[in-house]
C-alpha positions as CSV (number, residue, x, y, z in Angstrom):
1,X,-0.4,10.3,4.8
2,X,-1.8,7.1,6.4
3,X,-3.7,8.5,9.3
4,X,-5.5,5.3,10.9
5,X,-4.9,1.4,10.2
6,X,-7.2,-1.2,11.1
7,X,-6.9,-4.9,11.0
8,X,-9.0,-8.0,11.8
9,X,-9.0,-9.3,15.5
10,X,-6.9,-11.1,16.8
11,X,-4.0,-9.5,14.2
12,X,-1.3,-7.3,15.8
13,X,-1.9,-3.9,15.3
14,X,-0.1,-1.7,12.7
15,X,1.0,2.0,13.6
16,X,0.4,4.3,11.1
17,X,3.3,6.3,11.4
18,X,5.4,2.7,9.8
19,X,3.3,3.6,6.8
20,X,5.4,4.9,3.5
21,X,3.0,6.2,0.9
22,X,4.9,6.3,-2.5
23,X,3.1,7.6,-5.9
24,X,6.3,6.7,-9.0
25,X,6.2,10.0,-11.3
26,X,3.6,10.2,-14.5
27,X,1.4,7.1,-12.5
28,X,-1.8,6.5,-12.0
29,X,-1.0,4.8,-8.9
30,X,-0.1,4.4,-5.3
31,X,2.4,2.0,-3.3
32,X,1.3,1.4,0.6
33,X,4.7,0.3,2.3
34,X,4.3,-1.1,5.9
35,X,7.4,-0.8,8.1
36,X,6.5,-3.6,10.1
37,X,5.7,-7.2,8.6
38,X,1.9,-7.6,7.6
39,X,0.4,-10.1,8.7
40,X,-3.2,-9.7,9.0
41,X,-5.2,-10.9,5.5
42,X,-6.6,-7.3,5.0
43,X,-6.1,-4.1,6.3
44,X,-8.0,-0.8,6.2
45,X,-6.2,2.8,5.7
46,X,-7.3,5.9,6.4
47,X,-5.3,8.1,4.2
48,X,-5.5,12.0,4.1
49,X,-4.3,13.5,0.7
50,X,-2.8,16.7,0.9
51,X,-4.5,19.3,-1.6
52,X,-7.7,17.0,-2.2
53,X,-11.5,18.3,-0.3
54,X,-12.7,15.0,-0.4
55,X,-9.8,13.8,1.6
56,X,-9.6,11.6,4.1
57,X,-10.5,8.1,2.1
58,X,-11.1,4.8,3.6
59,X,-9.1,1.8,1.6
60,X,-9.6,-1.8,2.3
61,X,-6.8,-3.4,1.1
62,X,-6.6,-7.4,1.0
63,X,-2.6,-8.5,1.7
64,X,-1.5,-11.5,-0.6
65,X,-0.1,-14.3,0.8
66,X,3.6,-14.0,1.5
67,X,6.0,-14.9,-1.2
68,X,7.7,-18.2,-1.2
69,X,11.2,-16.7,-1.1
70,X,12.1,-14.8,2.6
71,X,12.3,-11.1,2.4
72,X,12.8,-9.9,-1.1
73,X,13.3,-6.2,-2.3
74,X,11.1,-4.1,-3.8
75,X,11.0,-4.7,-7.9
76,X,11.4,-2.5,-10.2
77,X,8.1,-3.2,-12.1
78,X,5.0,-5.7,-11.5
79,X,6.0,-9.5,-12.3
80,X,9.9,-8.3,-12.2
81,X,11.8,-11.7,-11.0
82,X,13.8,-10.7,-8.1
83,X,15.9,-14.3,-6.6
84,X,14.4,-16.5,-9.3
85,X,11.1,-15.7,-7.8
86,X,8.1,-13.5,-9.5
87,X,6.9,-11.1,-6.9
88,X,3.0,-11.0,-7.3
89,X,1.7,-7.3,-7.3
90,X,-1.8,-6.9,-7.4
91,X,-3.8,-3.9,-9.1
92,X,-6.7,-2.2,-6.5
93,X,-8.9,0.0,-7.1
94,X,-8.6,3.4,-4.9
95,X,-10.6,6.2,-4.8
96,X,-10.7,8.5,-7.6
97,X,-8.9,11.7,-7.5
98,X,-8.2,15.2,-9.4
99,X,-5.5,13.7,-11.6
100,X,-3.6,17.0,-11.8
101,X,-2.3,17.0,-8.3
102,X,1.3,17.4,-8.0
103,X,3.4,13.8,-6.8
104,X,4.3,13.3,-3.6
């Protein structure tokens, strides 16, 4: 659950609750899915994991530029083409976790 966003200032705010976290089954990673259009070049998250003690982490996440193409969907899988266009995904590293919690 993202608890807390912060952005650089002079960047509209983003509310927390527009904030999807999604973890794809058997993966060792996590999708952060705004609701509203980001347009600040970073953003921090405070995320609260449910089931972890060490919880809530700080990420500070740096937003690529947006894509040439308007509004695309969500790929399937990084450097799927979606419109003739190669959506760039980008690897971070989070904060590292009991790997035997259950997805969310």
């Amino acid at each position: 659950m993202v608890r807390e966003t912060e952005v650089p200032q002079g960047h509209a705010a983003l509310p927390a609750a527009a904030f999807t976290v999604m973890r794809p089954a058997a993966s060792d990673y996590v999708v952060f899915q705004s609701g509203d259009v980001v347009r600040a070049p970073e953003v921090s998250l405070i995320i609260s994991v449910a089931g972890d003690p060490r919880s809530p982490y700080r990420m500070d996440l740096q937003v690529p530029e947006a894509a040439a193409a308007p509004a695309l969907g969500m790929a399937g899988s990084p450097g799927e083409r979606a419109g003739g266009v190669t959506l760039p995904t980008r690897r971070l590293q989070g904060p590292q976790g009991e790997s035997d919690l259950p997805p969310k």
